[in-house]
C-alpha positions as CSV (number, residue, x, y, z in Angstrom):
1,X,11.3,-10.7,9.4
2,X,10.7,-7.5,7.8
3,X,7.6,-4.8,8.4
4,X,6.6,-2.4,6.2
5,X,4.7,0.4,7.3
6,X,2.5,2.6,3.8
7,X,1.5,6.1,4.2
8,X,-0.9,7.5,1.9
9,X,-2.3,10.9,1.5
10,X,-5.8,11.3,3.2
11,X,-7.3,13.3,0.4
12,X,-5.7,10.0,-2.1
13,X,-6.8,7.2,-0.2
14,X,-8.9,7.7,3.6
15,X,-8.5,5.1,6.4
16,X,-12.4,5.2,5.7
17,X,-11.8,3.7,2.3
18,X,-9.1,1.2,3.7
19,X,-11.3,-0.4,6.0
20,X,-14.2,-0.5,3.4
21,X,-12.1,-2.8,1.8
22,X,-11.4,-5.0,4.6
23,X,-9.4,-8.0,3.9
24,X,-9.8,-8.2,-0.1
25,X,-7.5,-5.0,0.0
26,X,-6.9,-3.0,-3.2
27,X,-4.0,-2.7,-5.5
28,X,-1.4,-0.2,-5.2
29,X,-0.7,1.4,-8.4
30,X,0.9,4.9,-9.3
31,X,4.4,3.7,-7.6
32,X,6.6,5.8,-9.2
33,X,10.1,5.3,-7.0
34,X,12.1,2.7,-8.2
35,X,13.1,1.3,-4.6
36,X,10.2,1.6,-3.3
37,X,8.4,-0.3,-6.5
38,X,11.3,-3.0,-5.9
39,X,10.4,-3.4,-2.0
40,X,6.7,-4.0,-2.5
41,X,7.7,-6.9,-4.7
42,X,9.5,-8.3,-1.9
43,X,6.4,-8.6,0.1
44,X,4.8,-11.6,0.7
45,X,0.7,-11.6,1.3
């Protein structure tokens, strides 16, 4: 089983707005690294 662990800059996205969202979550656009693009499709929900 793997984990994946995100990091985000505060000023992009706060752990105030994350928890706002609460379990409907928010997409994750702006990806711009190839690997890291290709591991996020590997995730399952």
């Amino acid at each position: 089983m793997a984990y994946w662990l995100f990091k985000s800059e505060p000023s992009a996205w706060s752990w105030d707005e994350q928890v706002a969202k609460g379990d409907a979550g928010e997409e994750w656009d702006g990806v711009r690294n190839y690997q890291a693009r290709n591991y996020m499709r590997q995730m399952k929900v």
